[in-house]
C-alpha positions as a printed NumPy array, in Angstrom:
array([[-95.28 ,  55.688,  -7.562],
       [-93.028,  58.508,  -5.613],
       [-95.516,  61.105,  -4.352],
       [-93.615,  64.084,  -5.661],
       [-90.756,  64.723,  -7.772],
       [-88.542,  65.478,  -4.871],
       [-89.335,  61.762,  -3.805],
       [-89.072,  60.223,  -7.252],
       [-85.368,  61.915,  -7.61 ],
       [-84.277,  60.172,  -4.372],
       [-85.043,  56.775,  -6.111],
       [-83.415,  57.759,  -8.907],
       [-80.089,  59.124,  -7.03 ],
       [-80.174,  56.365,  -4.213],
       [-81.204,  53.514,  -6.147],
       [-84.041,  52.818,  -3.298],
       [-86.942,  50.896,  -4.672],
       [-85.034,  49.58 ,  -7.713],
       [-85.323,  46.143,  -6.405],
       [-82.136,  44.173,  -6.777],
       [-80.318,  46.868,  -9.409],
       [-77.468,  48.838,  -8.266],
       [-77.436,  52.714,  -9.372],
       [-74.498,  52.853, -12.197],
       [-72.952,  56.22 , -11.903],
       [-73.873,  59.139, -13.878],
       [-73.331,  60.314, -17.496],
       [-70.503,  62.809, -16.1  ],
       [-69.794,  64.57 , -12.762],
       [-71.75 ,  67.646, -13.443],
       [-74.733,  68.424, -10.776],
       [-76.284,  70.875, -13.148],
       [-75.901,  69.219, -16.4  ],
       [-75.516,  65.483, -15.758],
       [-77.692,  64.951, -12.91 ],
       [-78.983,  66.148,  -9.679],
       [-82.302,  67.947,  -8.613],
       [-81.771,  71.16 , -10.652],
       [-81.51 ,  69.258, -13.819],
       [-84.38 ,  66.697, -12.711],
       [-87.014,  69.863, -11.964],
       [-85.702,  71.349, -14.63 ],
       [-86.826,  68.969, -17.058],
       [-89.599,  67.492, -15.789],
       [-91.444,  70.591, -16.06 ],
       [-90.489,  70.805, -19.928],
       [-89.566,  74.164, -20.   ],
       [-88.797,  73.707, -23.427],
       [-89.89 ,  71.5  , -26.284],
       [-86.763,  70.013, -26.71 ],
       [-84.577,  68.539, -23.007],
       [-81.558,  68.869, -25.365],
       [-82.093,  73.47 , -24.988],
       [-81.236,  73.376, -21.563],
       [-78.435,  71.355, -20.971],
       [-76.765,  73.285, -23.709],
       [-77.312,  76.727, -22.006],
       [-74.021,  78.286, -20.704],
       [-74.364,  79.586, -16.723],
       [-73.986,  83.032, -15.528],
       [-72.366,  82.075, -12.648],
       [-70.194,  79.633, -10.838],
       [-71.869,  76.217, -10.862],
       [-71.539,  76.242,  -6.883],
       [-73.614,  79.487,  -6.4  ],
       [-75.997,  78.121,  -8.896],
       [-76.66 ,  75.009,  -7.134],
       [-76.648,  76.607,  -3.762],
       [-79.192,  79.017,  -5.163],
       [-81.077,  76.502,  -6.513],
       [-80.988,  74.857,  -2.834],
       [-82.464,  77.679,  -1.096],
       [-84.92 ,  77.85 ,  -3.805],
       [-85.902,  74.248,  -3.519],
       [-86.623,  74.586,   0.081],
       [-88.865,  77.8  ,   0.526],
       [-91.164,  75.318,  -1.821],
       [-90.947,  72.221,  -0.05 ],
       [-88.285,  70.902,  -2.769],
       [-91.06 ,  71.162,  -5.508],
       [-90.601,  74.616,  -7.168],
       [-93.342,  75.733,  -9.061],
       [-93.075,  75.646, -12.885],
       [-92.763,  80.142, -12.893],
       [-90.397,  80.091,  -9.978],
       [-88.553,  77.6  , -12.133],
       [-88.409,  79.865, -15.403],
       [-87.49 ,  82.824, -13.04 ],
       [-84.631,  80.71 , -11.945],
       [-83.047,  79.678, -15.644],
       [-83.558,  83.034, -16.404],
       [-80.925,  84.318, -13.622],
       [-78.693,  81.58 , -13.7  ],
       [-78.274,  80.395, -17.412],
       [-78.018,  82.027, -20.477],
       [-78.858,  81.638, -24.198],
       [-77.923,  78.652, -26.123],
       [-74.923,  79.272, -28.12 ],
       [-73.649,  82.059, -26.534],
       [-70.021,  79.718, -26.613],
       [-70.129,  79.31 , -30.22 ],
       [-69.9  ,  81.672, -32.956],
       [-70.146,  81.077, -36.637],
       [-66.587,  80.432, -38.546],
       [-65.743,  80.816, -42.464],
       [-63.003,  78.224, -43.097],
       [-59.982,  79.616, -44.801],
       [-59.505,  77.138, -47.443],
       [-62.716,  77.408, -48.981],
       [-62.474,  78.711, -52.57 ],
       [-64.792,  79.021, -55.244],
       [-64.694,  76.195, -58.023],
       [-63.227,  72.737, -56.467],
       [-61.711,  70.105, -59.265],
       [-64.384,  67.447, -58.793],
       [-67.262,  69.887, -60.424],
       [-65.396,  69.457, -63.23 ],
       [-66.684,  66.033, -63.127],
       [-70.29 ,  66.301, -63.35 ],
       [-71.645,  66.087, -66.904],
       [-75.011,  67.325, -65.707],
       [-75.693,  70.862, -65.392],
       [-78.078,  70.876, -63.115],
       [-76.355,  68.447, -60.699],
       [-73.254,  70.771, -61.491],
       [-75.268,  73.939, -59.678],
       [-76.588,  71.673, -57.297],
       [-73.083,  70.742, -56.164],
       [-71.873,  74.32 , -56.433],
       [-74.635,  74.677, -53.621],
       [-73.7  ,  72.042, -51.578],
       [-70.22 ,  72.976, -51.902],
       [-71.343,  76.394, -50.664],
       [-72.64 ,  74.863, -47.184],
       [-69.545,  74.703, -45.253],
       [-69.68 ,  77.956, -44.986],
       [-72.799,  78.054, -43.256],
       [-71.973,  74.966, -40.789],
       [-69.009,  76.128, -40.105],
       [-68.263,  77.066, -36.089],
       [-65.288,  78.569, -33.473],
       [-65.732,  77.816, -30.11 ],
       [-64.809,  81.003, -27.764],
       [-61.999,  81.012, -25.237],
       [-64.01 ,  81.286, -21.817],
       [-64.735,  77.677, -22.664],
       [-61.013,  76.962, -22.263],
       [-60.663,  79.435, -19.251],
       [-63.754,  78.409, -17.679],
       [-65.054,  74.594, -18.209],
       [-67.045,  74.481, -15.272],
       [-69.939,  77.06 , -16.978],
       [-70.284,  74.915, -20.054],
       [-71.777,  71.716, -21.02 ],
       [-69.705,  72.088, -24.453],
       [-66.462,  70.528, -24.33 ],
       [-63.573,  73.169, -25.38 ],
       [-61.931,  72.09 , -29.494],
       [-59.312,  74.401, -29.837],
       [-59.908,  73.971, -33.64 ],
       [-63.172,  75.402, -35.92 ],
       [-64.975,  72.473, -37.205],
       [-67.901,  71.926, -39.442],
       [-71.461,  70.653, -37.54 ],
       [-74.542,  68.24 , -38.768],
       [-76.807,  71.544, -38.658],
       [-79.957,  71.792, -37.296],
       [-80.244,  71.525, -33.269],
       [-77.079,  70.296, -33.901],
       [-74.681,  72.59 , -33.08 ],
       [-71.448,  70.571, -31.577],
       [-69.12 ,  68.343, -33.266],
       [-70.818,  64.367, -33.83 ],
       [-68.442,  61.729, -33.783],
       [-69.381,  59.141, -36.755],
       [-71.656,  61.972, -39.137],
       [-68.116,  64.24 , -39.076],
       [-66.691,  61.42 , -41.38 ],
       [-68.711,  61.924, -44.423],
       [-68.648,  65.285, -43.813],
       [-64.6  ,  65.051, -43.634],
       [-65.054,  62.992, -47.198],
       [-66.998,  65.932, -48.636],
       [-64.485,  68.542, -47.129],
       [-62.03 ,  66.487, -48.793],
       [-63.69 ,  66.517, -52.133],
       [-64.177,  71.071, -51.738],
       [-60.214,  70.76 , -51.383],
       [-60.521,  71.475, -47.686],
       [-57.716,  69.741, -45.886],
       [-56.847,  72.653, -43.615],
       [-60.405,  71.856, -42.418],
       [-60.123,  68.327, -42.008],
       [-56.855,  68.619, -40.151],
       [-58.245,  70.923, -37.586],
       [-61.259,  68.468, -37.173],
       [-58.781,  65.791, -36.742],
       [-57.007,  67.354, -34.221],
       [-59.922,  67.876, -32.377],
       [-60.451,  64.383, -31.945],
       [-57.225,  62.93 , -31.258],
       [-56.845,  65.714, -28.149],
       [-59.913,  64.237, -26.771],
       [-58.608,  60.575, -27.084],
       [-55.803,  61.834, -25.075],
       [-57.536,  63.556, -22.673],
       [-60.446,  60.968, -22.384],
       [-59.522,  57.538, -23.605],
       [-61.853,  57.778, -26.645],
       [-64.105,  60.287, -28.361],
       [-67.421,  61.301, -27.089],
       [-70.541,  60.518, -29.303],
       [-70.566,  64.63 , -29.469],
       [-69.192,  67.82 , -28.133],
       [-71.113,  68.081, -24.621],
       [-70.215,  66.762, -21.034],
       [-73.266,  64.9  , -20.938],
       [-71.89 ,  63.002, -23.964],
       [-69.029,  61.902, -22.248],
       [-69.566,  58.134, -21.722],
       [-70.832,  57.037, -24.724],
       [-68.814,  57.   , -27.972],
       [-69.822,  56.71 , -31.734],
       [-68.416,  54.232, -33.979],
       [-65.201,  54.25 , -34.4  ],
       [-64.262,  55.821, -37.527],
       [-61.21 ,  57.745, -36.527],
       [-58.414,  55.909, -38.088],
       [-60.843,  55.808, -41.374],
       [-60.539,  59.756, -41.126],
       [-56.67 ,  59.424, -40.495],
       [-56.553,  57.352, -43.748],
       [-58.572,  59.442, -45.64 ],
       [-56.519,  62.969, -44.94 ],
       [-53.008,  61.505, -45.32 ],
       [-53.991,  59.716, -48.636],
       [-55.45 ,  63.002, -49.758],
       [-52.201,  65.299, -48.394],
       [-49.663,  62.566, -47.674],
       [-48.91 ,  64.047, -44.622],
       [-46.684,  61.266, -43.009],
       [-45.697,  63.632, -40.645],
       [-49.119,  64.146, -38.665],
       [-49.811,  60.201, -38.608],
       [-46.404,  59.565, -36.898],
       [-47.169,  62.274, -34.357],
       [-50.426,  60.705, -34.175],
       [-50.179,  57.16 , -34.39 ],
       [-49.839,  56.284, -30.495],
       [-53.101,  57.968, -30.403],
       [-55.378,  56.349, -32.859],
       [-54.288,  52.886, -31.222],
       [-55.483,  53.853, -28.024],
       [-58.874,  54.506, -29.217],
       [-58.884,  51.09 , -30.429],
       [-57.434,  49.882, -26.995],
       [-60.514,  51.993, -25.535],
       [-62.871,  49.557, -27.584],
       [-60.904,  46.618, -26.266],
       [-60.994,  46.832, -22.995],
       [-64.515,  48.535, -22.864],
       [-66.525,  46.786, -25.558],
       [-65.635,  43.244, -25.869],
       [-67.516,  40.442, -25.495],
       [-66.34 ,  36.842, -25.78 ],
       [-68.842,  34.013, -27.995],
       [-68.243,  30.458, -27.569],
       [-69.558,  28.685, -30.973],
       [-68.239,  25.289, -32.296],
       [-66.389,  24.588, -29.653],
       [-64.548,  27.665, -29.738],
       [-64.546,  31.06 , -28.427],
       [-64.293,  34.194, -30.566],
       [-63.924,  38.306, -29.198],
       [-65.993,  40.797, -30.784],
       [-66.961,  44.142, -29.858],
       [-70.588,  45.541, -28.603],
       [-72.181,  48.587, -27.947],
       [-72.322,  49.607, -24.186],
       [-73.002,  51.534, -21.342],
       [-72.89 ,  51.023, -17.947],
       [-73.786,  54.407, -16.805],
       [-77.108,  55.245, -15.035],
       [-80.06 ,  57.822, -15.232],
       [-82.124,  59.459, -17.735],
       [-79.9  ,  61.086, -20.862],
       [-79.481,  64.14 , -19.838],
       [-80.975,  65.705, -23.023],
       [-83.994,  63.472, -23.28 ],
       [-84.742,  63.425, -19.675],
       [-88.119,  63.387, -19.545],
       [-88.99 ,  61.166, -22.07 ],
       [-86.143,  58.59 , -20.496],
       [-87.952,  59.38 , -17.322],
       [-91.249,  58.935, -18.673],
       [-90.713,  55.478, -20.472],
       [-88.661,  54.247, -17.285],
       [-92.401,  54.847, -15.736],
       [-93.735,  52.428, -18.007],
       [-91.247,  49.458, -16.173],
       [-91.05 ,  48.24 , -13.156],
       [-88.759,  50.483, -10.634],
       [-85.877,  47.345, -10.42 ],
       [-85.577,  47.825, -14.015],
       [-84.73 ,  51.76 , -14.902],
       [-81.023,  51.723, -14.452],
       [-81.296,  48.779, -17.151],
       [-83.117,  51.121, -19.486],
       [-81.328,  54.091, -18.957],
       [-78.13 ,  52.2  , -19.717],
       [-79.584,  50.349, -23.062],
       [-80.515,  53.811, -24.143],
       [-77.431,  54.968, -23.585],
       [-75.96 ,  52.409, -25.443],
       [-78.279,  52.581, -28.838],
       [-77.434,  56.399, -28.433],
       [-73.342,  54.927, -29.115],
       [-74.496,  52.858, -32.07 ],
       [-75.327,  55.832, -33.765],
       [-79.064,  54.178, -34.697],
       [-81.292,  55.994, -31.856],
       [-83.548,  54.197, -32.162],
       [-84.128,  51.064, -33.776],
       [-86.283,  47.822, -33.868],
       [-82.409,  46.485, -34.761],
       [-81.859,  47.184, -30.749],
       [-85.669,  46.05 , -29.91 ],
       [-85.725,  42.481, -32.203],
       [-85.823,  39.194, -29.633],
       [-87.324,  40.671, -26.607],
       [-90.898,  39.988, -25.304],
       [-92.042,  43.541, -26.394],
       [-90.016,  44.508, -29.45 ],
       [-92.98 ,  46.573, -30.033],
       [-91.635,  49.072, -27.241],
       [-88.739,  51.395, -26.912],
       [-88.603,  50.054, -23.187],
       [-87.416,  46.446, -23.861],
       [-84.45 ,  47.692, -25.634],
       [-81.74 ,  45.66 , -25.544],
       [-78.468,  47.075, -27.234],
       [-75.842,  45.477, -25.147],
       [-77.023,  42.243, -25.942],
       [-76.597,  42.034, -29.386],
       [-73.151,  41.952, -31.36 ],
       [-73.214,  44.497, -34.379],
       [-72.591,  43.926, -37.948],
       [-71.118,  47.547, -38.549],
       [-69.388,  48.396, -35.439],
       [-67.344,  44.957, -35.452],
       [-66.837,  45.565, -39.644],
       [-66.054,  49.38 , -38.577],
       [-62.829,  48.001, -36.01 ],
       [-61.779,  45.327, -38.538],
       [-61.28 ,  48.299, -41.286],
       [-59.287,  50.404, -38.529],
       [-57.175,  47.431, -37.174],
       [-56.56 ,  47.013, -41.14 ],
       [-55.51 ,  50.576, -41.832],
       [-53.719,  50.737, -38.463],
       [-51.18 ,  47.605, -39.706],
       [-50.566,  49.438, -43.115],
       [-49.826,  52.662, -41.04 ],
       [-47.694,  50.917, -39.108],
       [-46.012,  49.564, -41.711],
       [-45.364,  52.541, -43.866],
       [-43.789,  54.3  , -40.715],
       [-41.301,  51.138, -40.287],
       [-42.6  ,  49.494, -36.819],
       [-43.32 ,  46.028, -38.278],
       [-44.238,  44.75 , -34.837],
       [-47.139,  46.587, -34.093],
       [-48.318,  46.124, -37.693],
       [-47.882,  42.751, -37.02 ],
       [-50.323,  42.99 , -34.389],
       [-53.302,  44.691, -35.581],
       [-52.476,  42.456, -39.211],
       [-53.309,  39.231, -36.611],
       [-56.062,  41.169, -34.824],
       [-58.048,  41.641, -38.189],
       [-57.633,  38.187, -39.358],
       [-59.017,  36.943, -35.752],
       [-61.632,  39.369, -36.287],
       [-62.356,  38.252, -39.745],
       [-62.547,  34.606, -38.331],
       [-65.197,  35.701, -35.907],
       [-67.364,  37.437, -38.44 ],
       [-67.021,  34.444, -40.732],
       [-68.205,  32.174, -37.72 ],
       [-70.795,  34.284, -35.657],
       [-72.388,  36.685, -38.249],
       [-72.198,  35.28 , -42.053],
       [-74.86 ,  33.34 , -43.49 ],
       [-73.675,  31.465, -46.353],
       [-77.086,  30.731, -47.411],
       [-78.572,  34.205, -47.382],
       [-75.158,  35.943, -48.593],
       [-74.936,  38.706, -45.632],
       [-73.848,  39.614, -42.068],
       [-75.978,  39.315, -39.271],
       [-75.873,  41.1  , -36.061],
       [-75.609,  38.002, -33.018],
       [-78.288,  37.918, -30.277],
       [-75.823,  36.942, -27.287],
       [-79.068,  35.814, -24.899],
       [-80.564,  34.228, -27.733],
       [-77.983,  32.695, -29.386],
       [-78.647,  33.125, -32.867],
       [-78.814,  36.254, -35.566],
       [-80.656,  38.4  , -36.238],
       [-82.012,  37.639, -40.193],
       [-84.019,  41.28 , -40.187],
       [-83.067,  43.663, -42.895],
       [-80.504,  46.373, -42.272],
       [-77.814,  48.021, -44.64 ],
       [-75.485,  47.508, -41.717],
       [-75.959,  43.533, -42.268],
       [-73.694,  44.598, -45.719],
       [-70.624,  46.777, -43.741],
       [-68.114,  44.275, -44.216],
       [-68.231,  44.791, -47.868],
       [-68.261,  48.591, -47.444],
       [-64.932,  48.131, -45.12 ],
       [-63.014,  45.087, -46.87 ],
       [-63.361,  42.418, -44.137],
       [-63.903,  39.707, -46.24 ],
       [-61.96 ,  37.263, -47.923],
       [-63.858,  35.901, -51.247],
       [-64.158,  38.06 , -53.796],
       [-67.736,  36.517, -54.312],
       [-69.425,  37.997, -51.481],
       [-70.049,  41.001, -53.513],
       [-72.146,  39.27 , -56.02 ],
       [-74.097,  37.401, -52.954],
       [-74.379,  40.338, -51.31 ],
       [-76.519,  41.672, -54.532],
       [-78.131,  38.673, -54.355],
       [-79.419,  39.137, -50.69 ],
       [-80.737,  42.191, -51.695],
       [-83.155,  41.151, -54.729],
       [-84.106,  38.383, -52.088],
       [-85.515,  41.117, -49.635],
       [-86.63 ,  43.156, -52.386],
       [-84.311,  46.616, -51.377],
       [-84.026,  47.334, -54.8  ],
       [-88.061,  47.836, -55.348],
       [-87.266,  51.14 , -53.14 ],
       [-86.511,  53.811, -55.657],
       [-86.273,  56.459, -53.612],
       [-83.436,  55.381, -51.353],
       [-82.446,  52.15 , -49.658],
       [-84.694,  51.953, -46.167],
       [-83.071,  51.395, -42.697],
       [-85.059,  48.329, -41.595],
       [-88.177,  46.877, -43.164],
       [-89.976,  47.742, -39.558],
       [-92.293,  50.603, -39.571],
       [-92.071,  51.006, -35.672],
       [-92.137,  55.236, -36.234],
       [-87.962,  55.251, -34.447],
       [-85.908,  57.251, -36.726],
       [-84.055,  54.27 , -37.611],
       [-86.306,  52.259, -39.401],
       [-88.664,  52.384, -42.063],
       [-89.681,  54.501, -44.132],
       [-86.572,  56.543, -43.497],
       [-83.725,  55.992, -45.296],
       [-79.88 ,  57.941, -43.895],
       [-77.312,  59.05 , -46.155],
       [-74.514,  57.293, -44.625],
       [-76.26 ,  53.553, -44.648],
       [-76.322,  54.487, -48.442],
       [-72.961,  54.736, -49.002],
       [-72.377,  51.668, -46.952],
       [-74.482,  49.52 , -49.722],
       [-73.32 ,  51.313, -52.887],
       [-69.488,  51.533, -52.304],
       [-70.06 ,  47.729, -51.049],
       [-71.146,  46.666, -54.41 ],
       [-69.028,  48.405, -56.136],
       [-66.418,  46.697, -54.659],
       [-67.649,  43.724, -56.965],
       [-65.494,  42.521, -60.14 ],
       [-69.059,  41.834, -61.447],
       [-69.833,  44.322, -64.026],
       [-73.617,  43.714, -63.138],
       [-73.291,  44.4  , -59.701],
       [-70.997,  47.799, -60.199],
       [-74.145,  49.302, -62.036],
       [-76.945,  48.363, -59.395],
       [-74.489,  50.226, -57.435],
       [-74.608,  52.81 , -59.874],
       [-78.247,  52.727, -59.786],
       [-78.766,  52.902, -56.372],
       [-76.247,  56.112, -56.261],
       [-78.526,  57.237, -59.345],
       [-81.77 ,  57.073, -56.674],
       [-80.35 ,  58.338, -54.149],
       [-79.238,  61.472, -55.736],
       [-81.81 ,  62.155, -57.601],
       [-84.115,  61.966, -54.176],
       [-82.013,  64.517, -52.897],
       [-81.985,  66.488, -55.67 ],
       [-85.886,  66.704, -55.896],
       [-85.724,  67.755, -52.238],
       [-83.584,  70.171, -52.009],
       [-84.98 ,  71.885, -55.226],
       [-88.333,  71.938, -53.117],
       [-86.942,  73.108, -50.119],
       [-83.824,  74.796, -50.691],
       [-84.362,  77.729, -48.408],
       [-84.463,  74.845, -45.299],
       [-81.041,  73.375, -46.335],
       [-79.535,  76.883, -46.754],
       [-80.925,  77.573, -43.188],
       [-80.137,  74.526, -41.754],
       [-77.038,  72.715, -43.546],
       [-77.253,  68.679, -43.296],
       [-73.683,  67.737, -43.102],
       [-73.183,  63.724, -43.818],
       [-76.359,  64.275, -46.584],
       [-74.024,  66.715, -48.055],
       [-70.409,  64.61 , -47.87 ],
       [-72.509,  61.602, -48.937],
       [-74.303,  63.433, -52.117],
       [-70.457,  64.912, -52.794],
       [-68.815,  61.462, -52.738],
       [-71.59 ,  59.793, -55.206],
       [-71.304,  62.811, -57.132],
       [-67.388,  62.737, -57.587],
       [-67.888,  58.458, -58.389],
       [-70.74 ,  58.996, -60.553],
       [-70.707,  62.52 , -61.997],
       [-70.057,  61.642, -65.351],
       [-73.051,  59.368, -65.578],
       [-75.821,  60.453, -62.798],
       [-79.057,  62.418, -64.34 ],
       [-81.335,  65.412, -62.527],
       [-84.079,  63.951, -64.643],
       [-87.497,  63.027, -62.829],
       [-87.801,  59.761, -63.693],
       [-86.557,  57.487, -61.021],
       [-84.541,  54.332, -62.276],
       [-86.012,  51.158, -61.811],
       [-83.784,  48.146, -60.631],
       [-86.712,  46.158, -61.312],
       [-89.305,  46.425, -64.408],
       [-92.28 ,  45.607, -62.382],
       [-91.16 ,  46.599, -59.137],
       [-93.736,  49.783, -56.944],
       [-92.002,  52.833, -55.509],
       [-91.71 ,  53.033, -51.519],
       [-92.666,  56.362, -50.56 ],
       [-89.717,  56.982, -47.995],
       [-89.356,  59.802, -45.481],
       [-85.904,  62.029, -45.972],
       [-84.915,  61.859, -42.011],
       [-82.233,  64.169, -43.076],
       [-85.149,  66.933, -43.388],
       [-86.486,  66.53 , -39.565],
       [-83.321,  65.091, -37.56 ]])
């Protein structure tokens, strides 16, 4: 091992000792909040319990007299500056996170919203009312020195107010400010949603795609792509034909940035099929979870960090960090080191760019340019074709994400193995109905308490016991999809669950949410709401799919993320 940290960053810069692996470039260009010494010190002597605090504090300065600084520092100590020199340092240089941000009421947020109306129950009624209540907490402006001067900020500038997950959280996340567009949608909000919008079409144009979130060090990695969803979503609630023509140009280049980024060609049957992967080719610890990237690339041999660093990035862009999903088919997929993300080819995300190359056709279409709806009509039936081949089991009724070194699926449990459904790429009206099937046949429905990420108890965030808001409307709006009365009320059922787990939780710990916020829970818990409202109960007794099914005791992730 290096014999001091200013060794150990000179492998990581140079590359020297990584045996035959090149260094991939860095997360972004910054020296202070990307990579370099500063940042490398910085966090290695956890200064704070969380890497994520300071890479999200503003500087006092110019970056250049804060590195130069930093330099002279560095070498009255023999470039290793004690822990109290360091804190001296930070103290001068940076200041206090979310000094850039300040809290924002939106403007078209009124009092009594139409879908209340809807909900039979009056305690779910208040609940709502509550919920409904939230944007105004999560609600956030950033301040014009961010525009004026870049350089002092890891947050990237939005010239509109937008609504955040809550928590730590305090930036814009790509793929959770869907459901939480859905729920704005629902309060009446559109003003809101437009902004939001906005926001993310500038930074396809000024980037090629969005970021996963609002910080440099987010820069290249996305989310999955949900953006022409959230198109599709505001002009069928306004019918605003006028922003998607202004905007159309735009949401196909974020498609074109999954194209020429994120494909991957499968030969199968004597034929070869393009689908779309999560990855990223960019090197070094994340910047905010440096020392735990730094302390599991410790665990590997040198030649293989850049590896690691880059499949970390890349489960980071699926959204699901972390997963055994990104773990399954290695020799340890016991350990967050032999993660292989890049390897695999995802159920959702592939499901998630056959929905937008759908709705991009019909946009397309509507605004009278029958060529280019022509093409993303043949790209989704190619797509469709390659799903059918590569990912569907006829036998066990689902999707299945495709090991590409292995050359087989993946037959673990996820929701994700059921996104198709959720986003129409399918062709037999069936698949519904075997898609409830697949689910008795892993015994999901015994959970009463929500439906559980993987059947895996590895203690990542994505697995179980923990069950996410968003992989529950995946499965319910999937089923409901079904002509089968039968399968429309497991839906129901699992909607019924889900929302009375949230319920019991936030009547327990209502003072946390109303600190905190927990924007997709509360789009999510809005949409099943609206669906459901006339039916769903606050009573305690949980429904049972199953007469002689056991309750799963799942964690609320929500609650600790």
């Amino acid at each position: 091992m290096p014999g001091s940290t200013w060794e150990l960053h000179l492998l990581l810069l140079l590359g020297l000792g990584l045996g035959s692996e090149q260094a991939l470039p860095p997360p972004c260009e910054s020296q202070i909040y990307c990579h370099g010494e500063l940042l490398h010190q910085v966090q290695m002597a956890r200064l704070y319990p969380d890497d994520k605090q300071f890479v999200d504090m503003p500087l006092s300065t110019a970056p250049d007299q804060v590195l130069q600084s930093f330099a002279e520092l560095a070498a009255t100590y023999n470039n290793t500056v004690p822990r109290e020199q360091l804190e001296k340092f930070v103290q001068e240089h940076f200041q206090a996170v979310g000094q850039e941000l300040e809290s924002w009421t939106p403007g078209d947020w009124k009092e009594s919203p139409q879908f209340l109306q809807k909900i039979s129950d009056p305690k779910l009624r208040a609940w709502a009312e509550q919920l409904h209540l939230l944007w105004k907490k999560l609600g956030k402006k950033i301040k014009p020195e961010v525009l004026s001067q870049p350089e002092r900020f890891s947050l990237i500038y939005s010239q509109h107010p937008f609504i955040v997950p809550g928590g730590r959280f305090v930036e814009f996340y790509y793929w959770d400010s869907y459901w939480v567009m859905e729920g704005l949608l629902l309060s009446e909000m559109a003003e809101t949603v437009k902004g939001m919008l906005q926001n993310f079409l500038d930074l396809v144009t000024a980037y090629g795609h969005i970021p996963n979130g609002g910080r440099v060090y987010y820069l290249q990695r996305s989310q999955p792509p949900l953006l022409t969803l959230m198109m599709d979503r505001y002009v069928a609630h306004t019918g605003d034909l006028a922003f998607l023509r202004e905007n159309i140009e735009t949401l196909a280049l974020e498609l074109d940035f999954w194209a020429e980024n994120r494909t991957i060609s499968v030969s199968s049957g004597g034929n070869s099929y393009t689908l779309n992967r999560y990855h990223v080719p960019y090197g070094g610890p994340r910047p905010e979870s440096y020392s735990k990237d730094t302390e599991l690339a410790h665990t590997l041999p040198e030649g293989s960090w850049e590896t690691l660093w880059a499949e970390l990035k890349a489960g980071a862009e699926s959204g699901w960090d972390f997963s055994s999903r990104w773990l399954v088919g290695s020799p340890n997929p016991d350990s967050l080191g032999s993660i292989r993300t890049s390897k695999l080819v995802p159920v959702d995300l592939n499901a998630f760019l056959c929905q937008a190359e759908e709705l991009l056709s019909g946009f397309y279409s509507r605004l009278g340019n029958e060529s280019q709806a022509t093409k993303y009509r043949n790209l989704r039936a190619q797509r469709i074709a390659a799903l059918t081949a590569l990912l569907w089991d006829e036998d066990k009724g689902a999707w299945f994400d495709y090991d590409l070194e292995n050359q087989k699926k993946n037959h673990e449990f996820y929701p994700s193995n059921l996104t198709p459904l959720w986003a129409g790429c399918f062709s037999d009206p069936a698949i519904a109905d075997k898609a409830l099937q697949y689910l008795q046949d892993s015994q999901i429905l015994n959970h009463r308490h929500g439906i559980p990420t993987s059947l895996q108890n590895t203690g990542q965030q994505w697995d179980f016991p923990n069950a996410w808001a968003p992989l529950q409307d995946l499965v319910i709006r999937g089923l409901a999809k079904s002509p089968s009365a039968r399968t429309q009320e497991v839906a129901f059922q699992l909607a019924q669950n889900w929302i009375r787990t949230n319920f019991d939780v936030y009547s327990q710990r209502s003072a946390m949410y109303e600190k905190e916020g927990f924007g997709w829970t509360n789009g999510v818990a809005l949409m099943l709401l609206d669906r459901y409202g006339d039916r769903l109960s606050s009573g305690t007794q949980l429904a049972l799919l199953e007469p002689h099914c056991l309750a799963a005791a799942l964690l609320l992730s929500f609650l600790t993320r």
